[in-house]
C-alpha positions in Angstrom: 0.0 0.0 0.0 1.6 3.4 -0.9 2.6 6.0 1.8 -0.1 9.0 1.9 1.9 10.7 4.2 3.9 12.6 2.2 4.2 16.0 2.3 1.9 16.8 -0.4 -0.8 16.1 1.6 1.1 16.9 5.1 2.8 20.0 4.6 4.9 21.4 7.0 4.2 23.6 10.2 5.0 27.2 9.5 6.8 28.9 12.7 4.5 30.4 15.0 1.9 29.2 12.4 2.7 32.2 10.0 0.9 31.7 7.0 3.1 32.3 3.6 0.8 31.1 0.9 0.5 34.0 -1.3 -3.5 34.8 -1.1 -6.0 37.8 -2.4 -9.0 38.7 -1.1 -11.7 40.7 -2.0 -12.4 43.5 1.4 -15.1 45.6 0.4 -16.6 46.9 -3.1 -18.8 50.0 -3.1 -19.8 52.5 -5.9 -16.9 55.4 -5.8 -18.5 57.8 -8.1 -21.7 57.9 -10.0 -23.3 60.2 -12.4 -26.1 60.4 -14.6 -27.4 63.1 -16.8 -30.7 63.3 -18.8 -29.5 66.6 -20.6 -33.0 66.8 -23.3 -35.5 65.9 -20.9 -38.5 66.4 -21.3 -37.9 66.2 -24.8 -35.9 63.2 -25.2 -38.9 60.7 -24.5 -41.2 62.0 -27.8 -38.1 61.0 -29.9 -38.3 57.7 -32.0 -34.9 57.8 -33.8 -32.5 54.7 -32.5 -30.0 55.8 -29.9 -26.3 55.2 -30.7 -25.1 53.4 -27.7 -20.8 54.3 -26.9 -19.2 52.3 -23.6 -15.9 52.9 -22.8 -13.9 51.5 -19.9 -10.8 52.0 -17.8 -9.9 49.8 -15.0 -7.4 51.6 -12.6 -5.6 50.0 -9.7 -4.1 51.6 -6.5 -2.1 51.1 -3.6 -3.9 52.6 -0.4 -2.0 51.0 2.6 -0.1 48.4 3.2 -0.9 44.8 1.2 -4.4 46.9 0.1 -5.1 47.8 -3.3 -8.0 49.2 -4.9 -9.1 48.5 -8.6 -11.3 50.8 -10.0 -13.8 49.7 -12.9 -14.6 52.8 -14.8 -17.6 52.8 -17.4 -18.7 55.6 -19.0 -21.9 55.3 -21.9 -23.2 57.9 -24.0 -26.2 57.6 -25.9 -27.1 59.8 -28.8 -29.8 60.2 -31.3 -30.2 62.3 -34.1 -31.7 64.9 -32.3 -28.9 65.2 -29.5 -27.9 63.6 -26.5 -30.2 60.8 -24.6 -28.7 60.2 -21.4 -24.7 60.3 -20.4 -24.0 57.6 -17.5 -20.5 57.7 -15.5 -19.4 54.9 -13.2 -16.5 54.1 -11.1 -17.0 50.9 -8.8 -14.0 49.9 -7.0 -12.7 47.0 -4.7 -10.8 46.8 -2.1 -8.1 44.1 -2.2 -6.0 42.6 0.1 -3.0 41.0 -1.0 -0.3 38.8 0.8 2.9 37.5 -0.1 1.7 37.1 -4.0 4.8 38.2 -6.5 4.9 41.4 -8.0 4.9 40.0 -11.4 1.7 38.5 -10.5 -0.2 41.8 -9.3 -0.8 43.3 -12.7 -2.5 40.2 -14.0 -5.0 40.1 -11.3 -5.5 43.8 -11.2 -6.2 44.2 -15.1 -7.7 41.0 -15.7 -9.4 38.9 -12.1 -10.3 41.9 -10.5 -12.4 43.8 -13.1 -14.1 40.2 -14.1 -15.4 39.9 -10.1 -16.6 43.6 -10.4 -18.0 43.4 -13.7 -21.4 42.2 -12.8 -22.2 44.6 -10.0 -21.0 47.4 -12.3 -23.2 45.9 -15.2 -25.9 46.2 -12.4 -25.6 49.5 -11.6 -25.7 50.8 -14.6 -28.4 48.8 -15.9 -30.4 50.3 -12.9 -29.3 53.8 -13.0 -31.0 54.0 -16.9 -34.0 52.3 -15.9 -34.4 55.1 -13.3 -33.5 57.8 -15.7 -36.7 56.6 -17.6 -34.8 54.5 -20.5 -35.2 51.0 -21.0 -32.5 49.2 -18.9 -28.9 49.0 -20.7 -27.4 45.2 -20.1 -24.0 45.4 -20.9 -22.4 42.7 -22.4 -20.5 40.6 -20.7 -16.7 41.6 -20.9 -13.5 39.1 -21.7 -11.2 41.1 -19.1 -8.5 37.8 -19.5 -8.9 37.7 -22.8 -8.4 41.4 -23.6 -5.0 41.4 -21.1 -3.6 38.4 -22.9 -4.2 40.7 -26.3 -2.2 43.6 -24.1 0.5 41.2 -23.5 0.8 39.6 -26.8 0.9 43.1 -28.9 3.6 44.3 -25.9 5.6 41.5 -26.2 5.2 41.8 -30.0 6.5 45.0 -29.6 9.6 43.7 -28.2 8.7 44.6 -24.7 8.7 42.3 -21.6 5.6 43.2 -20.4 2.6 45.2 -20.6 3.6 48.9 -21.6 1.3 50.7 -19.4 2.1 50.4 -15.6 0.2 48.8 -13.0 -3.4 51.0 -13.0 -4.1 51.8 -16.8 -5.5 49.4 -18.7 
């Protein structure tokens, strides 16, 4: 009979049982800033020409103390119709992250690609929510790729002849 005592499923005592498995954890997440405009109302609900729907994002990432980081998710839509502007919407829902003994070369990964795919859906939420209460059919998002679009940022960098990605932890 094999041995199942070895040390892949015993591993040994840290001192003073100090844990040093690297580890992440999600803190808090909370809306930061939120705006919404209806700039043509009253007008804007007798208009039947189809809105032009433009969604932009930004994910930013922050140290604010020690082995906490915050990762903003920044979504800004602007919908427009031929006879001016519907509604402007302008989101920033952040996380707070703490984050112990995990690489640096690990950081930006999660902070450009994990941590704006947990926020997503809250953010897709509030934003959802925000245009049904301006008076506007609610605006689903569609889901976003956030590891697939930082494996494109990494391929065109190193492409580029770079090591890594060419904007700095924070700027996606």
């Amino acid at each position: 009979m094999a041995d199942e005592t070895s040390s892949d499923f015993n591993p040994a005592p840290q001192p003073n049982g100090e844990d040093t498995s690297p580890a992440i954890g999600l803190i808090s997440q909370y809306v930061k800033d939120l705006s919404f405009e209806n700039p043509s109302a009253p007008a804007v609900y007798q208009w039947q020409s189809a809105p032009q729907i433009d969604v932009q994002f930004n994910i930013g990432a922050d140290g604010v103390g020690e082995n906490l980081f915050e990762v903003t998710l920044k979504i800004d839509v602007t919908s427009k119709t031929d006879e001016g502007t519907a509604f402007v919407i302008d989101l920033q829902y952040a996380g707070l992250f703490g984050v112990r003994n995990v690489p640096d070369d690990q950081l930006q990964p999660f902070f450009l690609a994990e941590a704006p795919h947990m926020l997503f859906p809250f953010a897709r939420r509030i934003v959802a929510d925000a245009v049904r209460d301006g008076g506007f059919p609610p605006l689903l998002l569609e889901p976003i790729d956030f590891r697939g679009l930082f494996a494109q940022q990494v391929e065109a960098a190193q492409a580029q002849g770079q090591a890594g990605i060419a904007a700095p932890v924070g700027e996606a």
